[in-house]
KELOKE-87338 format. One record per atom (N, C-alpha, C): residue number from 1; z, x, y; residue in one letter; atom name. Coordinates in steps of 0.05 Angstrom, whole numbers. Layout:
N
<site nr="NUM" up="Z" east="X" north="Y" rest="A" atom="CA"/>
...
***
This chain:
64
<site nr="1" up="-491" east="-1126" north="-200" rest="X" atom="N"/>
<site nr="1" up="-501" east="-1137" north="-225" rest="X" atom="CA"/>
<site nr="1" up="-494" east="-1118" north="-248" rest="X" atom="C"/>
<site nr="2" up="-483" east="-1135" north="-275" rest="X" atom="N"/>
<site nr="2" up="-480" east="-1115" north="-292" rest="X" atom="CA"/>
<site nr="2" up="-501" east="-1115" north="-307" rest="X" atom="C"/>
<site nr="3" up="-516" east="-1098" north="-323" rest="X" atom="N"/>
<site nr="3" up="-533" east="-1095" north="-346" rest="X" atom="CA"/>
<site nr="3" up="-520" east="-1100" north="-369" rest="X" atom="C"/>
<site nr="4" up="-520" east="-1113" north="-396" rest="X" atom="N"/>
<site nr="4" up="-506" east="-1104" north="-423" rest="X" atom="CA"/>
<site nr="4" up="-530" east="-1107" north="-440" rest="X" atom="C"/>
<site nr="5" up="-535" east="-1086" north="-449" rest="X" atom="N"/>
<site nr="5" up="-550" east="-1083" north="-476" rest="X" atom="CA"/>
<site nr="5" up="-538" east="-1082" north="-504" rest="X" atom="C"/>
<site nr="6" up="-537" east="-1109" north="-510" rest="X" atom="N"/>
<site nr="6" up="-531" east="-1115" north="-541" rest="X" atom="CA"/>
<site nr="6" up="-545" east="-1124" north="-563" rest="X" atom="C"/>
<site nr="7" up="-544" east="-1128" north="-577" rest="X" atom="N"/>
<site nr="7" up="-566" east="-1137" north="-605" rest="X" atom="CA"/>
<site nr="7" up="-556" east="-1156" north="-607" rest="X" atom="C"/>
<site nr="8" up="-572" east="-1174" north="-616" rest="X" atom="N"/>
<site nr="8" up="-578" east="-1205" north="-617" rest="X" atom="CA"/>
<site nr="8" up="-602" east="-1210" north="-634" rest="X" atom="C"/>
<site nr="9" up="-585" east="-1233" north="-654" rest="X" atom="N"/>
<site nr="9" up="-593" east="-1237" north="-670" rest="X" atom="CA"/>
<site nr="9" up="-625" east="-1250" north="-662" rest="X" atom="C"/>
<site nr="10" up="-643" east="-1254" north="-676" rest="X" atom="N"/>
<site nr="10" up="-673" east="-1260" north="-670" rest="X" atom="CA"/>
<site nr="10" up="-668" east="-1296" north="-662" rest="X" atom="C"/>
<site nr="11" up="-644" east="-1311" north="-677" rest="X" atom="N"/>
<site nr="11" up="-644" east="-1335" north="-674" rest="X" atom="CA"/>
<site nr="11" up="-638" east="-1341" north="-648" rest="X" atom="C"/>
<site nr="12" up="-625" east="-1320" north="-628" rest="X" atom="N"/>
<site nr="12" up="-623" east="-1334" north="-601" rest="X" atom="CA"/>
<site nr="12" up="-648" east="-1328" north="-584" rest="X" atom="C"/>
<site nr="13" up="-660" east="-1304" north="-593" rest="X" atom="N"/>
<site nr="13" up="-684" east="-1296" north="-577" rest="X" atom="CA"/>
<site nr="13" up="-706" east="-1330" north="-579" rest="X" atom="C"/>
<site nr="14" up="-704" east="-1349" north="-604" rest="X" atom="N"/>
<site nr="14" up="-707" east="-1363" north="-607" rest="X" atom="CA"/>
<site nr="14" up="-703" east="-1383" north="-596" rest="X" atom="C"/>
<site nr="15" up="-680" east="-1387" north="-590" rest="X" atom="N"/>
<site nr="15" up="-662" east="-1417" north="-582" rest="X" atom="CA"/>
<site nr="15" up="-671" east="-1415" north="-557" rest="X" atom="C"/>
<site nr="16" up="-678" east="-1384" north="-536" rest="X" atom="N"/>
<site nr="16" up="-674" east="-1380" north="-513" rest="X" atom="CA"/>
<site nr="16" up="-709" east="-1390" north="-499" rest="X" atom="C"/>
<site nr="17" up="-731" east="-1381" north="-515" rest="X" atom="N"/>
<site nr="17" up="-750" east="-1392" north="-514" rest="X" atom="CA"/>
<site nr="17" up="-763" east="-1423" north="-513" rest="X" atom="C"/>
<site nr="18" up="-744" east="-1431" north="-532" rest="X" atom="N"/>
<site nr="18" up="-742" east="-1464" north="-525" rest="X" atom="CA"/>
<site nr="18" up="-728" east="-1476" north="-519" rest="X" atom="C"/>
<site nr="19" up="-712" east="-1467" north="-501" rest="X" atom="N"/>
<site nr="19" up="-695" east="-1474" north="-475" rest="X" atom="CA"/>
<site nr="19" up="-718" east="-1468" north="-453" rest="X" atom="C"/>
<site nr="20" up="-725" east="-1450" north="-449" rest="X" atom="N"/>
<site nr="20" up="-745" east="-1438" north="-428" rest="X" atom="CA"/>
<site nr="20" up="-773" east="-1458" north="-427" rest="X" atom="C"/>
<site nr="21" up="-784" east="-1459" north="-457" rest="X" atom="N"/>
<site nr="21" up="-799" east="-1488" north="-447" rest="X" atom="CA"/>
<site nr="21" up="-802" east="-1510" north="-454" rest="X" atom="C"/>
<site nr="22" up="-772" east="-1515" north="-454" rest="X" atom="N"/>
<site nr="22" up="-768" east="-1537" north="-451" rest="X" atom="CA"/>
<site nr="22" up="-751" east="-1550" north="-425" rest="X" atom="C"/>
<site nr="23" up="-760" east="-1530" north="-404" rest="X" atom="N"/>
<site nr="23" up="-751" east="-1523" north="-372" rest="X" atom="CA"/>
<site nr="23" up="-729" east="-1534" north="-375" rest="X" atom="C"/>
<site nr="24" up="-702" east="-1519" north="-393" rest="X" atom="N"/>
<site nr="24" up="-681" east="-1516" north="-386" rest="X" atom="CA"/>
<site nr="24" up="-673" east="-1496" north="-362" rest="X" atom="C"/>
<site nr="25" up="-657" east="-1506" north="-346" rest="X" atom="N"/>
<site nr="25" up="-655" east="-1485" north="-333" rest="X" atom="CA"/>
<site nr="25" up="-630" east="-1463" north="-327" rest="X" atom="C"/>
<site nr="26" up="-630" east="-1451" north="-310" rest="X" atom="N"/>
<site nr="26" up="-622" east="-1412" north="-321" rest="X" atom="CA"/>
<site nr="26" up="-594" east="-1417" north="-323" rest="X" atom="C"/>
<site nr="27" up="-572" east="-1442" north="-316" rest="X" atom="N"/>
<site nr="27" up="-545" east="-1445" north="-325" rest="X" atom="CA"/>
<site nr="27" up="-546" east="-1452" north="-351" rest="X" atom="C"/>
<site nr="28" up="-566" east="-1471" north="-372" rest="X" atom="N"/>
<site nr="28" up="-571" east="-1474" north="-399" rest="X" atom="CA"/>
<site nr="28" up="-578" east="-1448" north="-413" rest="X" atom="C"/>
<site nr="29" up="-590" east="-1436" north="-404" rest="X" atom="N"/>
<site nr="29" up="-605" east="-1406" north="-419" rest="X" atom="CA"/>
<site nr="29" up="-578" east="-1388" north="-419" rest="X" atom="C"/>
<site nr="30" up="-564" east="-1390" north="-387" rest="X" atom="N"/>
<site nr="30" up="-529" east="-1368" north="-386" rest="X" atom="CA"/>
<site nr="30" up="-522" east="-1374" north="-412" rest="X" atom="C"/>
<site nr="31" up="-510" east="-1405" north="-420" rest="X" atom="N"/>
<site nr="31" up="-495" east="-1418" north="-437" rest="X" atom="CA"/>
<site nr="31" up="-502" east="-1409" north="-465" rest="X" atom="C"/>
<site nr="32" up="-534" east="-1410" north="-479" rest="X" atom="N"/>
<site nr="32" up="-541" east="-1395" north="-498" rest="X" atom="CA"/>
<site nr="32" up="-524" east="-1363" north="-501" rest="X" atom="C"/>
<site nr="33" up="-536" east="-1344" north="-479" rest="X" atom="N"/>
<site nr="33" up="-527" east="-1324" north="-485" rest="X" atom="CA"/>
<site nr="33" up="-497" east="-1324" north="-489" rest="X" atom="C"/>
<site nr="34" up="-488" east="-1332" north="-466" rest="X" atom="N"/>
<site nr="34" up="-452" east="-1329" north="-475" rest="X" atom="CA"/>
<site nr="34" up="-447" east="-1339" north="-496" rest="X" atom="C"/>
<site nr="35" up="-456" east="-1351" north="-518" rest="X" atom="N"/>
<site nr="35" up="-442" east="-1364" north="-535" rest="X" atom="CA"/>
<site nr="35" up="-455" east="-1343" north="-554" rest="X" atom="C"/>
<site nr="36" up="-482" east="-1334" north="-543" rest="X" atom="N"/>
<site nr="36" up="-489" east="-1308" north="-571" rest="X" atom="CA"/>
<site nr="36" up="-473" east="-1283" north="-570" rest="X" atom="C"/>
<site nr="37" up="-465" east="-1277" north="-542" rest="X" atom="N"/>
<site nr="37" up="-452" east="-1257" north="-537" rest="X" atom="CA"/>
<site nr="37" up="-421" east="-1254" north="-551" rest="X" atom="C"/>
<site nr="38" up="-411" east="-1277" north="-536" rest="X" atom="N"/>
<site nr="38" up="-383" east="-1286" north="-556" rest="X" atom="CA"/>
<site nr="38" up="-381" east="-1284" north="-584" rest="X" atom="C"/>
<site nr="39" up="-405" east="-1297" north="-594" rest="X" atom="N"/>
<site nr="39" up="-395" east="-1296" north="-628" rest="X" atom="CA"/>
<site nr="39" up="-395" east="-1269" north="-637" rest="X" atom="C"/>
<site nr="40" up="-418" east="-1244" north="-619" rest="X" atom="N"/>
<site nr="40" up="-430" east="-1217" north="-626" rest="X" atom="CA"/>
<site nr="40" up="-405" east="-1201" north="-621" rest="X" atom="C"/>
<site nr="41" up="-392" east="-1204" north="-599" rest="X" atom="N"/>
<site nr="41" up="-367" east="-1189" north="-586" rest="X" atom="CA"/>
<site nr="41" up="-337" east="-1192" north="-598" rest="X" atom="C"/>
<site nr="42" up="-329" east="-1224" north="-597" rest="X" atom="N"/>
<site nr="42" up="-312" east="-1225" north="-608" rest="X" atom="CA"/>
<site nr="42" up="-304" east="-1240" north="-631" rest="X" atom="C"/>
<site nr="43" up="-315" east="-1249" north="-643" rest="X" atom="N"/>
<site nr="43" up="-313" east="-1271" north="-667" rest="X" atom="CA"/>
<site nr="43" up="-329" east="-1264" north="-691" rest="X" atom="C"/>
<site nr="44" up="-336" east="-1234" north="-690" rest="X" atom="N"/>
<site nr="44" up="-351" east="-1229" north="-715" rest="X" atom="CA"/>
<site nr="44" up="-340" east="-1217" north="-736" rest="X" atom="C"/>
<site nr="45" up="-303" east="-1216" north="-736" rest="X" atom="N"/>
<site nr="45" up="-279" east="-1212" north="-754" rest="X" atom="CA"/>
<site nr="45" up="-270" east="-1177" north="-742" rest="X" atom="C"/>
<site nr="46" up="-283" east="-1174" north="-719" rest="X" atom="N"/>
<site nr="46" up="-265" east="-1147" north="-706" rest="X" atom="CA"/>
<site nr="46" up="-240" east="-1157" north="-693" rest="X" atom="C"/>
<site nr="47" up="-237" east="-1129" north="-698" rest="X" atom="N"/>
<site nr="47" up="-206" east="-1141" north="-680" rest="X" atom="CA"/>
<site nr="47" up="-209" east="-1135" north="-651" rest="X" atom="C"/>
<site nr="48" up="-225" east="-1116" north="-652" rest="X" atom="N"/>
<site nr="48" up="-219" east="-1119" north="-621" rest="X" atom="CA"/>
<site nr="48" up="-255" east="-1119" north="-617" rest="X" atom="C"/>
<site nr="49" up="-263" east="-1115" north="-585" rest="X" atom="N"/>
<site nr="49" up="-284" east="-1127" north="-581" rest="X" atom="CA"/>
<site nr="49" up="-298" east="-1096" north="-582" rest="X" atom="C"/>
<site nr="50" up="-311" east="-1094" north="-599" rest="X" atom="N"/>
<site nr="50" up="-326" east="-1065" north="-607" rest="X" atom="CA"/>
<site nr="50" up="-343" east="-1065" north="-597" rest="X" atom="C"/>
<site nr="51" up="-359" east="-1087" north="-578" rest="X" atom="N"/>
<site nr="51" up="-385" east="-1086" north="-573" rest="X" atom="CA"/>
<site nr="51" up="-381" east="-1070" north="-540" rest="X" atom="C"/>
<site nr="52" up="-353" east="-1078" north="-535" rest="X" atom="N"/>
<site nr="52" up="-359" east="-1063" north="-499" rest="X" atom="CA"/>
<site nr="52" up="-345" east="-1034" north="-497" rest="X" atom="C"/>
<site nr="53" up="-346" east="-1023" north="-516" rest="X" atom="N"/>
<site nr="53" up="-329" east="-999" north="-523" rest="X" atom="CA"/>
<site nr="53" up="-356" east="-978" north="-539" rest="X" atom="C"/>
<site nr="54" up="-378" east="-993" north="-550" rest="X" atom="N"/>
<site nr="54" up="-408" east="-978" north="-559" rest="X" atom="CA"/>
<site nr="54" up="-418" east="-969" north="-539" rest="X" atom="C"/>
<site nr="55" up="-435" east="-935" north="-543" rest="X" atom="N"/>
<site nr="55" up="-449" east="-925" north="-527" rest="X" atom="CA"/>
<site nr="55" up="-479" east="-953" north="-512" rest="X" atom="C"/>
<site nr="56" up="-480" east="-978" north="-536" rest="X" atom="N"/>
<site nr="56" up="-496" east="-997" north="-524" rest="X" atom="CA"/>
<site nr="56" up="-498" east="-1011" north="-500" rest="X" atom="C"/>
<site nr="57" up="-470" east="-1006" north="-491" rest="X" atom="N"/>
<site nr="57" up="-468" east="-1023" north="-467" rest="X" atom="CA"/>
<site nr="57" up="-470" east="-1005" north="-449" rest="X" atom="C"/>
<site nr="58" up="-494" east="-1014" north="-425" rest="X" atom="N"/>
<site nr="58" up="-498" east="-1000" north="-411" rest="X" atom="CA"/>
<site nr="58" up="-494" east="-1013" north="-385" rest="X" atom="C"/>
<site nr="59" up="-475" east="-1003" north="-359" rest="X" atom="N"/>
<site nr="59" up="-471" east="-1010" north="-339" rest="X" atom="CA"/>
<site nr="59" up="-485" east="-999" north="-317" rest="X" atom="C"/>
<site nr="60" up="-492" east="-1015" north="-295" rest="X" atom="N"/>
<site nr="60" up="-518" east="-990" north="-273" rest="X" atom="CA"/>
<site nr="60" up="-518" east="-1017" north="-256" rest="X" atom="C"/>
<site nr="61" up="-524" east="-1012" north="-227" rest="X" atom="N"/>
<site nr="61" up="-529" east="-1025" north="-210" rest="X" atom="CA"/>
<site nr="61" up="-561" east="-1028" north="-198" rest="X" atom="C"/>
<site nr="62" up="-570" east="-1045" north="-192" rest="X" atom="N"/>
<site nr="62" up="-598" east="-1043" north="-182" rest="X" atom="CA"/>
<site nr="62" up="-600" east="-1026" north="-150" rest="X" atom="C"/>
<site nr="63" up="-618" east="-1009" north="-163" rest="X" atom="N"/>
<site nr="63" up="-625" east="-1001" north="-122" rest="X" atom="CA"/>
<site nr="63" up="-636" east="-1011" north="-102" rest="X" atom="C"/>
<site nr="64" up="-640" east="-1035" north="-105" rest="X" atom="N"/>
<site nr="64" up="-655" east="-1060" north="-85" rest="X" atom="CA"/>
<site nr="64" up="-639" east="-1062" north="-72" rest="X" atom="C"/>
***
């Protein structure tokens, strides 16, 4: 499993809550994020994707 810690705008923390109850379920909630992720990563007029190259992203595996 990867971890990514990125900033996100409050409107998906939003969208994601009423997906949640509105028992969408966790392939509708993926779909939210990737599309918040995408616009945050690459479509926000960088050229390249600055978000996976920030000390923000953090990678780690679970010890379970």
């Amino acid at each position: 499993m990867r971890w990514i810690t990125q900033y996100l705008p409050g409107e998906v923390a939003l969208e994601l809550f009423a997906a949640r109850d509105a028992d969408a379920g966790e392939q509708r909630q993926m779909v939210i994020l990737a599309r918040a992720l995408g616009h945050s990563c690459f479509r926000d007029g960088a050229a390249t994707p600055t978000a996976f190259t920030s000390p923000s992203l953090t990678s780690s595996s679970p010890t379970s």
